[in-house]
GUNUTI-361413 format. One record per atom (N, C-alpha, C): residue number from 1; atom name; z, x, y. Coordinates in pm, whole numbers, plus 50000, padded with zeros to 5 digits. Each point is the difference from the previous one (the first is absolute). Example, Ala and Ser with C-alpha at 12.3 -4.5 7.8 and 13.67 -1.06 7.14 Angstrom:
residues 2
SITE  nr atom    pz    px    py
SITE   1    N 50780 51319 49431
SITE   1   CA 50000 49911 50119
SITE   1    C 50000 50090 50120
SITE   2    N 49928 49965 50105
SITE   2   CA 50006 50082 50119
SITE   2    C 50073 49923 50109
end
This chain:
residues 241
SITE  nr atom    pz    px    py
SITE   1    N 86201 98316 12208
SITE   1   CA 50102 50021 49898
SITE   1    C 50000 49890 49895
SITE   2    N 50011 49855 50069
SITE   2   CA 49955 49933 49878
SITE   2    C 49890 49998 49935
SITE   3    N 49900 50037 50006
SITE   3   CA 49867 50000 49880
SITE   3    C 50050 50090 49939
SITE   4    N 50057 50133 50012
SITE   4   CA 50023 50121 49939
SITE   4    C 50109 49977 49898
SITE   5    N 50091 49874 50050
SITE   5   CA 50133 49954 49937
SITE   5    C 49922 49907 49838
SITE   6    N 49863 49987 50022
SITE   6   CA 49945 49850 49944
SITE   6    C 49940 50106 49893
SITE   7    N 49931 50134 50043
SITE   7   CA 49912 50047 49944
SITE   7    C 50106 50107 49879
SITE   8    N 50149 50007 50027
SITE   8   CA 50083 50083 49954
SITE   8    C 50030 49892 49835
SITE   9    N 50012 49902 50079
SITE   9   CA 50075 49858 49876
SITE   9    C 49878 49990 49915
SITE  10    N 49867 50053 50040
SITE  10   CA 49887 49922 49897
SITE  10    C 49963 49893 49964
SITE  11    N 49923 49941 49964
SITE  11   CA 49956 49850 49997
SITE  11    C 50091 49925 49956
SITE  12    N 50022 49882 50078
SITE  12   CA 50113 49881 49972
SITE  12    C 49954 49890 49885
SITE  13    N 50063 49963 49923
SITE  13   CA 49944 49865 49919
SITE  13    C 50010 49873 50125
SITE  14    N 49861 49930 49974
SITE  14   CA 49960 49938 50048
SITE  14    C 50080 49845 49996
SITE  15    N 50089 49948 50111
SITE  15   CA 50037 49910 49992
SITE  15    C 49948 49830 49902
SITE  16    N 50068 49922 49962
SITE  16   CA 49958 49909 49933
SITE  16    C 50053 49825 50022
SITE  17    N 49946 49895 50017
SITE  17   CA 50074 49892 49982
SITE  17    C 49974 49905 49868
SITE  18    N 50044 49941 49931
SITE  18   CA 49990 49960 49835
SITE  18    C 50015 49848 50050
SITE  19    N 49924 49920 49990
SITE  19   CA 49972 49832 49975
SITE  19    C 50029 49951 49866
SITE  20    N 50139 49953 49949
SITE  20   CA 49993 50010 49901
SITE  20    C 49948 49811 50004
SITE  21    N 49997 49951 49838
SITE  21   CA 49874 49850 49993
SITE  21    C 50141 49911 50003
SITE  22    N 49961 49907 50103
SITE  22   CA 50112 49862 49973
SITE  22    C 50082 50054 50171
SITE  23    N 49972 50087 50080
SITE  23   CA 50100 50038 50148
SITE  23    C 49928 49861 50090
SITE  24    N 50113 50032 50093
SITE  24   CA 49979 49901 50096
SITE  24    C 49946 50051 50107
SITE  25    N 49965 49949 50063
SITE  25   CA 49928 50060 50195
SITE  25    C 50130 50079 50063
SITE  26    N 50108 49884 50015
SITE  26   CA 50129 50092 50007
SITE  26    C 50070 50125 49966
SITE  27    N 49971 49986 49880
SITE  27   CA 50033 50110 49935
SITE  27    C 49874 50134 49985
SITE  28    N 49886 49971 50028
SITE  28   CA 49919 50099 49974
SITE  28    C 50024 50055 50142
SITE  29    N 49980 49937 50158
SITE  29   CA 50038 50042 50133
SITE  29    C 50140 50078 49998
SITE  30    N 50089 49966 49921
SITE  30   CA 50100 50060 50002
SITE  30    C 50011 50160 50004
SITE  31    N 49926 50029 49873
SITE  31   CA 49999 50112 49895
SITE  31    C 49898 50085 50093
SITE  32    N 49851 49947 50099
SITE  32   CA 49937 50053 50099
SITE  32    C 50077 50087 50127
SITE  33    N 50048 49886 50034
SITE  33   CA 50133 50078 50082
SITE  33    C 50063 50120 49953
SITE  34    N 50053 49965 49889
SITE  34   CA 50077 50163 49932
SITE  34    C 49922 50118 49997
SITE  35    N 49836 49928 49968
SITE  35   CA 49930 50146 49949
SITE  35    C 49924 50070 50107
SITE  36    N 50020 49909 50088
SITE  36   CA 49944 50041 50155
SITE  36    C 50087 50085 50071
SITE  37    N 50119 49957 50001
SITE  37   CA 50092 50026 50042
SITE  37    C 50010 49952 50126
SITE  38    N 49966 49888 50006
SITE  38   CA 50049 49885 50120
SITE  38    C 50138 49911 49987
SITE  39    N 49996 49959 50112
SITE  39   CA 50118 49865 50009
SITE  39    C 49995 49936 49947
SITE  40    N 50081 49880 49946
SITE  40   CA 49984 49922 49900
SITE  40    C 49928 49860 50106
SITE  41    N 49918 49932 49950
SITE  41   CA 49887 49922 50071
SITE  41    C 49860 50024 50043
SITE  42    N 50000 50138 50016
SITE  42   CA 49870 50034 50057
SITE  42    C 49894 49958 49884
SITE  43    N 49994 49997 49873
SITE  43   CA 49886 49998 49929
SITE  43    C 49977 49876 50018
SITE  44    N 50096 49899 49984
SITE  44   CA 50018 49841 50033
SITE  44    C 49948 49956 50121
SITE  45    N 49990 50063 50120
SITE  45   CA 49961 49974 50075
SITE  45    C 49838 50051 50042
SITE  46    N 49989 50127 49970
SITE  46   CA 49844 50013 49961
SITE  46    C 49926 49917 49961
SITE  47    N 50074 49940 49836
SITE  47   CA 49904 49886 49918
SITE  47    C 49974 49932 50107
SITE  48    N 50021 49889 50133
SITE  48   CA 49981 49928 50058
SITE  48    C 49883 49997 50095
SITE  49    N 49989 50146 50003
SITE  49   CA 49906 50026 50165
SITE  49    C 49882 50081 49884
SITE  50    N 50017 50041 49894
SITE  50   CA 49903 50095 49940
SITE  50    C 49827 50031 49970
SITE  51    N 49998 49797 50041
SITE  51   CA 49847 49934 49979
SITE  51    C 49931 50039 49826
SITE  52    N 50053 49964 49934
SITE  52   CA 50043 50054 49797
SITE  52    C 49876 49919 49964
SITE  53    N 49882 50047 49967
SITE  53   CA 49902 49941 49912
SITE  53    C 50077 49876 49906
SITE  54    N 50010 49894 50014
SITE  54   CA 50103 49893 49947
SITE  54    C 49904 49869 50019
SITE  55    N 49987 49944 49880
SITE  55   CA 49965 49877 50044
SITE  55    C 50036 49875 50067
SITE  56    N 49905 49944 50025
SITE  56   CA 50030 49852 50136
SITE  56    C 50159 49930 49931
SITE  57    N 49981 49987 49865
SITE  57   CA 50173 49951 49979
SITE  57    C 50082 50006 50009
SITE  58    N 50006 50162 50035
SITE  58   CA 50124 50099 50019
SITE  58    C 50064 49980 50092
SITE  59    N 49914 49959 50104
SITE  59   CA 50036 49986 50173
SITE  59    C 50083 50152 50056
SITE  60    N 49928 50075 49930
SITE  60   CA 50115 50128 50027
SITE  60    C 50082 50091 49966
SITE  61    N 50030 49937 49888
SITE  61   CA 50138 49975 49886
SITE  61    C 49884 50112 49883
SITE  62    N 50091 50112 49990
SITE  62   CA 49983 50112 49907
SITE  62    C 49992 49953 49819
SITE  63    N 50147 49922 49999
SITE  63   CA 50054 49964 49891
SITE  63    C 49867 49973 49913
SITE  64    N 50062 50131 49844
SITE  64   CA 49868 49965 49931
SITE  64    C 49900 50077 50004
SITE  65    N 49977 50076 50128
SITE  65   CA 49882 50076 49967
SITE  65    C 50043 50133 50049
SITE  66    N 50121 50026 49998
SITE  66   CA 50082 50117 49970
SITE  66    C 49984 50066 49876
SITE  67    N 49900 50079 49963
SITE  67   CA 49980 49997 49835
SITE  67    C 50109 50103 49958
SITE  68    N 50031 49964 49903
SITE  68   CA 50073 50115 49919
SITE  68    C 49940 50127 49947
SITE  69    N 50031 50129 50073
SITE  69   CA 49928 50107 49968
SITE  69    C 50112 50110 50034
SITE  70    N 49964 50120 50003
SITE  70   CA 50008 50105 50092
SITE  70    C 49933 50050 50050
SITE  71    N 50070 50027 50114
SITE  71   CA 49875 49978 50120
SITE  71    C 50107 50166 50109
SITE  72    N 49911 50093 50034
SITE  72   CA 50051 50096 50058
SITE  72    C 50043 50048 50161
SITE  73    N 50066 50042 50004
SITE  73   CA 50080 49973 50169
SITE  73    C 49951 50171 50022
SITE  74    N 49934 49998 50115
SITE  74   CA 49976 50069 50069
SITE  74    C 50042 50055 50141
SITE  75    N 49969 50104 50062
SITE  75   CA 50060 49997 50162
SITE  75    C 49942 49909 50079
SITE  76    N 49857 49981 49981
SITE  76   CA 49967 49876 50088
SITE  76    C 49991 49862 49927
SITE  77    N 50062 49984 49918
SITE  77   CA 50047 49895 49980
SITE  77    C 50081 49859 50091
SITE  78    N 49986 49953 50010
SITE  78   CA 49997 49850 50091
SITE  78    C 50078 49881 49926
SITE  79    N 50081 49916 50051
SITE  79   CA 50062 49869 49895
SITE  79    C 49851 49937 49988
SITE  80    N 49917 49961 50091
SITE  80   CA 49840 49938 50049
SITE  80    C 49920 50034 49854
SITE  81    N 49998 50174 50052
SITE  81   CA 49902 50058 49876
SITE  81    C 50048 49992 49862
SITE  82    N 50114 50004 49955
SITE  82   CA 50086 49951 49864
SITE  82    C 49970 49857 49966
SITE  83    N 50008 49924 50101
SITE  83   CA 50014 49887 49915
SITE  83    C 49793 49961 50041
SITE  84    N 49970 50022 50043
SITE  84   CA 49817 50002 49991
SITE  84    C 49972 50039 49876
SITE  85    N 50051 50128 49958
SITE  85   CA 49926 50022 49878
SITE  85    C 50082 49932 49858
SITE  86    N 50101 49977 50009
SITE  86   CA 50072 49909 49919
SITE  86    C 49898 49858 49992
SITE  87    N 49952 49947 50126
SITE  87   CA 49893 49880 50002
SITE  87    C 49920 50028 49935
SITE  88    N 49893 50060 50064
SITE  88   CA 49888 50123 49924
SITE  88    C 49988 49963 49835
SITE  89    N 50116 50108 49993
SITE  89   CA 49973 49962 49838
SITE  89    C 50058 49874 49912
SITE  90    N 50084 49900 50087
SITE  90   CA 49966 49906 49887
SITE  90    C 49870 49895 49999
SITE  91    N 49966 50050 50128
SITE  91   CA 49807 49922 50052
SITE  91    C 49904 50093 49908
SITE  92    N 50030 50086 49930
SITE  92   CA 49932 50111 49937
SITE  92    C 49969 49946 49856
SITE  93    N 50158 49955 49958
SITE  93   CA 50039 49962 49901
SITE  93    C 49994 49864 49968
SITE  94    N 49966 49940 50105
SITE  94   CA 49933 49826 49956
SITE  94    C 49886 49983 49982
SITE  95    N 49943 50108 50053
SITE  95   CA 49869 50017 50019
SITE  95    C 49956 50017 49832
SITE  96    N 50072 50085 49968
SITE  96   CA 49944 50068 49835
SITE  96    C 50040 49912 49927
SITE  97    N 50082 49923 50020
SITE  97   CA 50072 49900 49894
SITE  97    C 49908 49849 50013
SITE  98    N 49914 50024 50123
SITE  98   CA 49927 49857 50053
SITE  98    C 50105 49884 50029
SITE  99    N 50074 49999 50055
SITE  99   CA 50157 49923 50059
SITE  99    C 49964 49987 50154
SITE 100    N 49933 49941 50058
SITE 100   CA 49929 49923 50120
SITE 100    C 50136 49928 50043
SITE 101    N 50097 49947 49936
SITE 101   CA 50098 49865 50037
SITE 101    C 50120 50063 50018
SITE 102    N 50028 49909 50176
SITE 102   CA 50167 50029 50016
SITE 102    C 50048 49953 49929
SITE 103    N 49968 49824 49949
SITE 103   CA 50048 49981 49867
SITE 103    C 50083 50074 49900
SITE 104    N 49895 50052 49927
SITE 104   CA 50008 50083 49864
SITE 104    C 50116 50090 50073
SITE 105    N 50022 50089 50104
SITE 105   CA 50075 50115 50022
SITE 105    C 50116 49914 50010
SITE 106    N 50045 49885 50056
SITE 106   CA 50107 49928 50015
SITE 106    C 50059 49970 49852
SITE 107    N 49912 49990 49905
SITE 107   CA 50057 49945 49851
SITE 107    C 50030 50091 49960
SITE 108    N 49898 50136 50030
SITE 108   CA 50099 50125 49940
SITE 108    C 50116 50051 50023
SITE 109    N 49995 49979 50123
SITE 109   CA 50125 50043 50095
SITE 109    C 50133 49930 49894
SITE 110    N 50019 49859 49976
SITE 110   CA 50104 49941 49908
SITE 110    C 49976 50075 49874
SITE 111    N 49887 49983 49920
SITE 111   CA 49984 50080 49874
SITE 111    C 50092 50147 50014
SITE 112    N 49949 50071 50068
SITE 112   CA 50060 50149 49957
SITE 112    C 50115 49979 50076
SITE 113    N 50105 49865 50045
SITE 113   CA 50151 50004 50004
SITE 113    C 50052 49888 49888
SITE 114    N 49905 49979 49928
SITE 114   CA 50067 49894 49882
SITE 114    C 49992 50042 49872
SITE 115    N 49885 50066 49976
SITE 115   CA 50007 50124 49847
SITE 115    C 50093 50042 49973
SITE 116    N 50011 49987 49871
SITE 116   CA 50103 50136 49944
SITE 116    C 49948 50099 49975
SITE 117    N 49845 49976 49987
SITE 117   CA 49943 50165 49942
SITE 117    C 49845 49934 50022
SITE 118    N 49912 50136 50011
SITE 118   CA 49856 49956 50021
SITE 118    C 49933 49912 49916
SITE 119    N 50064 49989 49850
SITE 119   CA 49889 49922 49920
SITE 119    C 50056 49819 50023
SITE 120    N 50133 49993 50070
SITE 120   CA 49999 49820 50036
SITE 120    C 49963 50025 50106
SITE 121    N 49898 50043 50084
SITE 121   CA 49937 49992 50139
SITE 121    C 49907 49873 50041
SITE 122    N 49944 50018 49870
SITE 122   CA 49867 49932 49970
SITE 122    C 50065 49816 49969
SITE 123    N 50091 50017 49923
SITE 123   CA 50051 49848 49945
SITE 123    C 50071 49936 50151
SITE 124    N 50053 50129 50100
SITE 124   CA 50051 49945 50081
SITE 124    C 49955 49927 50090
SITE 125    N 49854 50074 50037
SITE 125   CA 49920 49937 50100
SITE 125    C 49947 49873 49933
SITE 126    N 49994 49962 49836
SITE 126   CA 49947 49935 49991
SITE 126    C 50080 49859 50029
SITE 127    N 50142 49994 50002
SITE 127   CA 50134 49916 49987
SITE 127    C 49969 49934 50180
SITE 128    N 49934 50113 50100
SITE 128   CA 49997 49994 50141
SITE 128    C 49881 49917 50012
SITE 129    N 49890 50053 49898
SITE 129   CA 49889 49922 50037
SITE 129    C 49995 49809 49968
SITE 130    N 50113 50065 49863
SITE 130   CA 49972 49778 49893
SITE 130    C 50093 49925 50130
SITE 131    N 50096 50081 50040
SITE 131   CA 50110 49947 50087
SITE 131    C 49932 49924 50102
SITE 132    N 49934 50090 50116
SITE 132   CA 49905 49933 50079
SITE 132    C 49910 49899 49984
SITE 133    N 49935 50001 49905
SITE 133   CA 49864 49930 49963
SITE 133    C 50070 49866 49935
SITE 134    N 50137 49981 49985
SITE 134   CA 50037 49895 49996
SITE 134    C 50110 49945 50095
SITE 135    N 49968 50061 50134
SITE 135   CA 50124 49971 50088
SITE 135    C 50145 50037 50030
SITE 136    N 50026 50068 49894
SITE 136   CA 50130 49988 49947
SITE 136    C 50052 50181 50081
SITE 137    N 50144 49923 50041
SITE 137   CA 50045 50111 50076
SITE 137    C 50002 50111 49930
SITE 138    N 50038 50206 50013
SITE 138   CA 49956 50069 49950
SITE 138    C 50158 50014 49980
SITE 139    N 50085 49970 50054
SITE 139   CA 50172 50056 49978
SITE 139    C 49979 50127 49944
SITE 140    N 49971 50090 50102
SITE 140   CA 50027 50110 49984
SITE 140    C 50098 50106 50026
SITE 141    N 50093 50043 49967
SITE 141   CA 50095 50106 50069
SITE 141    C 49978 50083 50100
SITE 142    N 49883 50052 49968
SITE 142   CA 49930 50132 50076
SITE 142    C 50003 49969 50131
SITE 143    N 49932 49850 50050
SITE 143   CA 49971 49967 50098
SITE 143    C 50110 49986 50110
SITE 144    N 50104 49884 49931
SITE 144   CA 50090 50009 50023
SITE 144    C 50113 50101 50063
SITE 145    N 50022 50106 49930
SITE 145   CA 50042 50162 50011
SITE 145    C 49949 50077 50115
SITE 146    N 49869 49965 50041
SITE 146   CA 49914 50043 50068
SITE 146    C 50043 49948 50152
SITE 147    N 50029 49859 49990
SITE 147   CA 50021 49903 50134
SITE 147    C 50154 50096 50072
SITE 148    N 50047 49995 49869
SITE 148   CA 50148 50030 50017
SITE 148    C 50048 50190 50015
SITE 149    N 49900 50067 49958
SITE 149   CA 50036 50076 50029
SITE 149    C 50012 50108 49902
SITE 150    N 50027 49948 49871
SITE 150   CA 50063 50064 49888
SITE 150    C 49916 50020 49869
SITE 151    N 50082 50090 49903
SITE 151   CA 49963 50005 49888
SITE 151    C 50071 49962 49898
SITE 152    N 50040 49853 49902
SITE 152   CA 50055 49989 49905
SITE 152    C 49956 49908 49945
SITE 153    N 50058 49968 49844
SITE 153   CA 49997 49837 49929
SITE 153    C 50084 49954 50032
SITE 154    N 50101 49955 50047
SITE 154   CA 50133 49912 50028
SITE 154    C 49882 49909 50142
SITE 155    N 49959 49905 49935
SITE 155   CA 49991 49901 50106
SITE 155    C 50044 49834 50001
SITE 156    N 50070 49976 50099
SITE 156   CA 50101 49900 50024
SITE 156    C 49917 49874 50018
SITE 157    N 50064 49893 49979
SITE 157   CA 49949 49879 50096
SITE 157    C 49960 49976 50097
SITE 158    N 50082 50090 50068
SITE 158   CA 50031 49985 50149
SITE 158    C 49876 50078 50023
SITE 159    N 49973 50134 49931
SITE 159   CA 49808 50052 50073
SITE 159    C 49960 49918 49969
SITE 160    N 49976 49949 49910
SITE 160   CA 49880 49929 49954
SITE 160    C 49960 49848 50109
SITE 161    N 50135 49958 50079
SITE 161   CA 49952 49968 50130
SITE 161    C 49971 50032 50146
SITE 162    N 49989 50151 49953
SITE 162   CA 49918 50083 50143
SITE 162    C 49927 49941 50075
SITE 163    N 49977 49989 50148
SITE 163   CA 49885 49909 50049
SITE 163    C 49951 50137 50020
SITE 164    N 49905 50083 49976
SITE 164   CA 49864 50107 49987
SITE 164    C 49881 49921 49945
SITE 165    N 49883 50047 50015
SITE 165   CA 49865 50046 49921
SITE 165    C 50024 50020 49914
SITE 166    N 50075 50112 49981
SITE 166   CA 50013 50098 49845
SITE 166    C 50079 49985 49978
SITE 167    N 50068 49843 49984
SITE 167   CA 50036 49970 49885
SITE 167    C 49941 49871 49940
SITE 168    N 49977 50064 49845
SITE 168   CA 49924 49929 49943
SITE 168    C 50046 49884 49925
SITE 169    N 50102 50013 49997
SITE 169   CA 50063 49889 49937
SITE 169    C 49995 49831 50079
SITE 170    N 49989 50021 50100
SITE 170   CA 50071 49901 50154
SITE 170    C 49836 49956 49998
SITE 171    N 49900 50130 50033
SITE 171   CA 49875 49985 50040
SITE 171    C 49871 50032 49911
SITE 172    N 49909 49911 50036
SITE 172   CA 49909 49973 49886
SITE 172    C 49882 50117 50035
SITE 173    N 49932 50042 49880
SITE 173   CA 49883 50116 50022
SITE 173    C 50074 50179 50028
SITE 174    N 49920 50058 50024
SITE 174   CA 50001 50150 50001
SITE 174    C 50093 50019 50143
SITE 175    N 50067 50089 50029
SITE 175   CA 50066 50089 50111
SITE 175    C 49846 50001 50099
SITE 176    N 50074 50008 50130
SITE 176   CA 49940 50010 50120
SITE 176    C 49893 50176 50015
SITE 177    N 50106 50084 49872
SITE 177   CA 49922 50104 50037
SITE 177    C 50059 50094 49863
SITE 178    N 49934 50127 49992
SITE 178   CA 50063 50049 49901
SITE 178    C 50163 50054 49938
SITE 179    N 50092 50041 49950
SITE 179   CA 50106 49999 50005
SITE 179    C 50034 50151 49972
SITE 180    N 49926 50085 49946
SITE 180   CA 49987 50109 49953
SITE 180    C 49875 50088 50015
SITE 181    N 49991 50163 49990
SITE 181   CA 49890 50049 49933
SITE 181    C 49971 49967 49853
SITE 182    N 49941 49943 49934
SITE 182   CA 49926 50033 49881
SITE 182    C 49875 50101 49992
SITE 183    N 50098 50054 49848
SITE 183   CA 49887 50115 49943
SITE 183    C 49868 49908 49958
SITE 184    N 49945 50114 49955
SITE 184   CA 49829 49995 49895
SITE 184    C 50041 49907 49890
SITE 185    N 50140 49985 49965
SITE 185   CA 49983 49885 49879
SITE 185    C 50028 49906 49990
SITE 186    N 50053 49961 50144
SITE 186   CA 50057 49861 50063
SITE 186    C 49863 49943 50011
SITE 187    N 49895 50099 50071
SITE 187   CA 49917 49947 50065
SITE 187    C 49889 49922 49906
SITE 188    N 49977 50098 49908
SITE 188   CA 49916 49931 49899
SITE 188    C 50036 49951 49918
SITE 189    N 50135 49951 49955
SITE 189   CA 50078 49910 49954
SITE 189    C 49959 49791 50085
SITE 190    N 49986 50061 50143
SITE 190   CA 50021 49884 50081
SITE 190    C 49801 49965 50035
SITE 191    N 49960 50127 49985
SITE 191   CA 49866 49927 49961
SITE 191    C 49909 50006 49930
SITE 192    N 50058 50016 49875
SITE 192   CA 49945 49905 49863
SITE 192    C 50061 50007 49896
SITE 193    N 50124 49876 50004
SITE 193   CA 50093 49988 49935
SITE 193    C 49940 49956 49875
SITE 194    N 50094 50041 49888
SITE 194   CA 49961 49913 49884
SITE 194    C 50025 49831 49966
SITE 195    N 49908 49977 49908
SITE 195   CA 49984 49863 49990
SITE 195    C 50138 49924 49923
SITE 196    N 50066 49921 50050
SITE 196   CA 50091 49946 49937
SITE 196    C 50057 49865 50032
SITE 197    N 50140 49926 49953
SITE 197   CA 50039 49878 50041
SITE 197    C 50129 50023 50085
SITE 198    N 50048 50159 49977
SITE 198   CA 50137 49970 50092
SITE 198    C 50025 49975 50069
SITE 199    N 50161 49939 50064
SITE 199   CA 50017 49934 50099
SITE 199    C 50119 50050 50016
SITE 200    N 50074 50070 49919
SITE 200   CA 50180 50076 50047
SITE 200    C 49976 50113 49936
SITE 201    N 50121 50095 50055
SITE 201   CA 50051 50089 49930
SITE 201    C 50099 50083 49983
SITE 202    N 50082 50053 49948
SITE 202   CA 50084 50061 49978
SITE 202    C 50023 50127 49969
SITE 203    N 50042 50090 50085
SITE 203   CA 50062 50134 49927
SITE 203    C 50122 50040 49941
SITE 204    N 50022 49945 49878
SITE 204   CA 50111 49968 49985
SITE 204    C 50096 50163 49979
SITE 205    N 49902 50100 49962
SITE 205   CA 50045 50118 50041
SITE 205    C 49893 50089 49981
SITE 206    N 50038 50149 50035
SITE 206   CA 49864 50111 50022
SITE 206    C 49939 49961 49855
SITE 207    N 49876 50019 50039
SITE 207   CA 49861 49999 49921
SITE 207    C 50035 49810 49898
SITE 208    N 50052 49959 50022
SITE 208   CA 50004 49877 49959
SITE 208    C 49964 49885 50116
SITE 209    N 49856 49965 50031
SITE 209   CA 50005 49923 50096
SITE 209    C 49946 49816 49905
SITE 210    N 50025 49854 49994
SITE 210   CA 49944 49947 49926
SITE 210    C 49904 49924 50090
SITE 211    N 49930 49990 49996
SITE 211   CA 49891 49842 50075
SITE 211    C 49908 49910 49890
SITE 212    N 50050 49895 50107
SITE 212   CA 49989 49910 49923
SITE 212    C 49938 49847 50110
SITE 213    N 49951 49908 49934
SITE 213   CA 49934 49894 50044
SITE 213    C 50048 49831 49994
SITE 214    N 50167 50079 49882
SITE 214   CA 50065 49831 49974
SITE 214    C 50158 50115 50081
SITE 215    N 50023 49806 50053
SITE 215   CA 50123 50098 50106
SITE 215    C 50132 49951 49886
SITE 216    N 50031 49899 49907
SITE 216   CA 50089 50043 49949
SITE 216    C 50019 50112 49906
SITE 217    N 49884 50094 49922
SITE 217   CA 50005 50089 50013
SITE 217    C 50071 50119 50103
SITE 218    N 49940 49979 50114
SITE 218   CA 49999 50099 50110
SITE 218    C 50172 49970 50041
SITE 219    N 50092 49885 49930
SITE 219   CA 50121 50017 50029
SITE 219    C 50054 50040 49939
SITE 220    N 49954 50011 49880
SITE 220   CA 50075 50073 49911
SITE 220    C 50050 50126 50039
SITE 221    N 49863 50048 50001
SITE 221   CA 49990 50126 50047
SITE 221    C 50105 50022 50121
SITE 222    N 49996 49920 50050
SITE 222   CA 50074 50024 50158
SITE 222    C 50124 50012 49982
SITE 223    N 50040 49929 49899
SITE 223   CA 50149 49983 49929
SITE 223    C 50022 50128 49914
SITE 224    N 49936 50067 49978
SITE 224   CA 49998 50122 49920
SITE 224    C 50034 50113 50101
SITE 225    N 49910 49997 50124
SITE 225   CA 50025 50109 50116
SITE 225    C 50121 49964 50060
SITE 226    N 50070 49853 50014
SITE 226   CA 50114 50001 50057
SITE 226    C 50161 50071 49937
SITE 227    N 49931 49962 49839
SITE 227   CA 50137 50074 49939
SITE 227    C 49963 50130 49999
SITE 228    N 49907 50035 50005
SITE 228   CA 50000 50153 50034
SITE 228    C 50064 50031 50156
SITE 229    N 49984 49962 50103
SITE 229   CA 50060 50026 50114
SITE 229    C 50142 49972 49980
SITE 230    N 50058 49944 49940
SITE 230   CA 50139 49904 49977
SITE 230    C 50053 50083 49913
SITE 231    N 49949 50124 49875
SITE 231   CA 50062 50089 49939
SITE 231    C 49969 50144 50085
SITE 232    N 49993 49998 50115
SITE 232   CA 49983 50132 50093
SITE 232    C 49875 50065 49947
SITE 233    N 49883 49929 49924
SITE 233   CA 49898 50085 49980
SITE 233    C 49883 49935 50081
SITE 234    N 50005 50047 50171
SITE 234   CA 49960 49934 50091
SITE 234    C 49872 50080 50017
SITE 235    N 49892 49980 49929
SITE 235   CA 49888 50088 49944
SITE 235    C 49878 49955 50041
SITE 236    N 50017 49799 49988
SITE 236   CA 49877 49922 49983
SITE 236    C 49976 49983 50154
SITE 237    N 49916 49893 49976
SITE 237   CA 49905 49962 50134
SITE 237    C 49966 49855 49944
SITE 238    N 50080 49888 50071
SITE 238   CA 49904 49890 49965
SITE 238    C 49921 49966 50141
SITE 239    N 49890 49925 49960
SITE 239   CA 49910 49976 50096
SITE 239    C 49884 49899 49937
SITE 240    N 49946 49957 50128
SITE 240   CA 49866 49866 49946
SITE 240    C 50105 49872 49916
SITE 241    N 50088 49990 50071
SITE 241   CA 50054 49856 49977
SITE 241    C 50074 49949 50085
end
């Protein structure tokens, strides 16, 4: 009776799960669960035992090579087999892009959560790269947000003395691991950034991001995004100072 029930309804549209660019491991396991129609944990707990084509840095750890796609849910579909081919293709996709480095996926990972839009991708990684290559902490939000849990600009003093990894402010060099999926334009943003001197930057609102290489400059600016938060037009993003 049920095939006859299956064959009456006619072909079903084919289930779907959507990776959108900038999700977290958390949040992508989450949304697995829903489309599976499992308990909440099971995809989370898969990631652990799954054996995920992942490199030696990863130690395990998905984060990052969760690519952003859509990717289709089937009856034999698996949390295992979902998040394999989620691996799959961003090993597919480093491959074509020639991106060999956990590195590079770790810088993207901040890039495509510190952009305002794809074309400061490129200036961003480059703010990550001058930052490093002169020691200098990355004070990043993203990272930060990441330790903690969350998504916003309102960050306090008080994070900014988090004892984490990921936070960058406290601790010197890149996060322990990635913080996000990054898309295709994080990625080649983070490996082969354009040539420049910046060292901060500011979004002081959509499509207005400034960078820059002199920091009283870069306060200005900062002073510009604060009265914008301070007249309720809580729009900007400061960051890289």
């Amino acid at each position: 009776m049920l095939f006859v029930s299956r064959l009456l309804r006619g072909p079903q549209p084919e289930a779907k799960l959507t990776v959108p660019e900038g999700q977290r491991a958390e949040q992508i396991y989450a949304a697995a669960d829903t489309a599976l129609h499992l308990a909440k944990g099971s995809t989370a707990k898969a990631a652990r035992t799954a054996h995920l084509k992942l490199p030696d840095e990863a130690k395990g750890n998905p984060e990052g090579y969760l690519f952003p796609a859509t990717y289709p849910i089937r009856e034999e579909t698996t949390p295992a087999s979902l998040l394999a081919y989620m691996v799959d293709t961003a090993n597919q996709r480093l491959a074509d892009d020639r991106i060999a480095s956990y590195r590079t996926v770790v810088i993207a990972s901040i890039v495509q959560a510190e952009a305002d839009r794809p074309s400061d991708m490129g200036k961003v990684a480059r703010v990550i790269d001058n930052r490093l290559a002169r020691n200098m902490p990355l004070q990043m939000d993203s990272t930060l947000n990441y330790a903690l849990g969350r998504s916003t600009l309102n960050t306090s003093h008080a994070d900014t003395r988090l004892d984490s990894p990921y936070n960058t402010y406290k601790r010197a060099g890149l996060p322990p691991t990635p913080i996000d999926s990054p898309g295709a334009d994080a990625l080649k943003a983070a490996g082969a950034p354009p040539k420049g001197d910046w060292l901060y930057f500011v979004t002081v609102k959509p499509g207005d991001t400034r960078f820059t290489a002199d920091y009283q400059e870069h306060l200005q600016n900062v002073r510009e995004f604060n009265k914008r938060q301070k007249d309720g037009d809580g729009t900007g993003q400061a960051q890289g100072g």
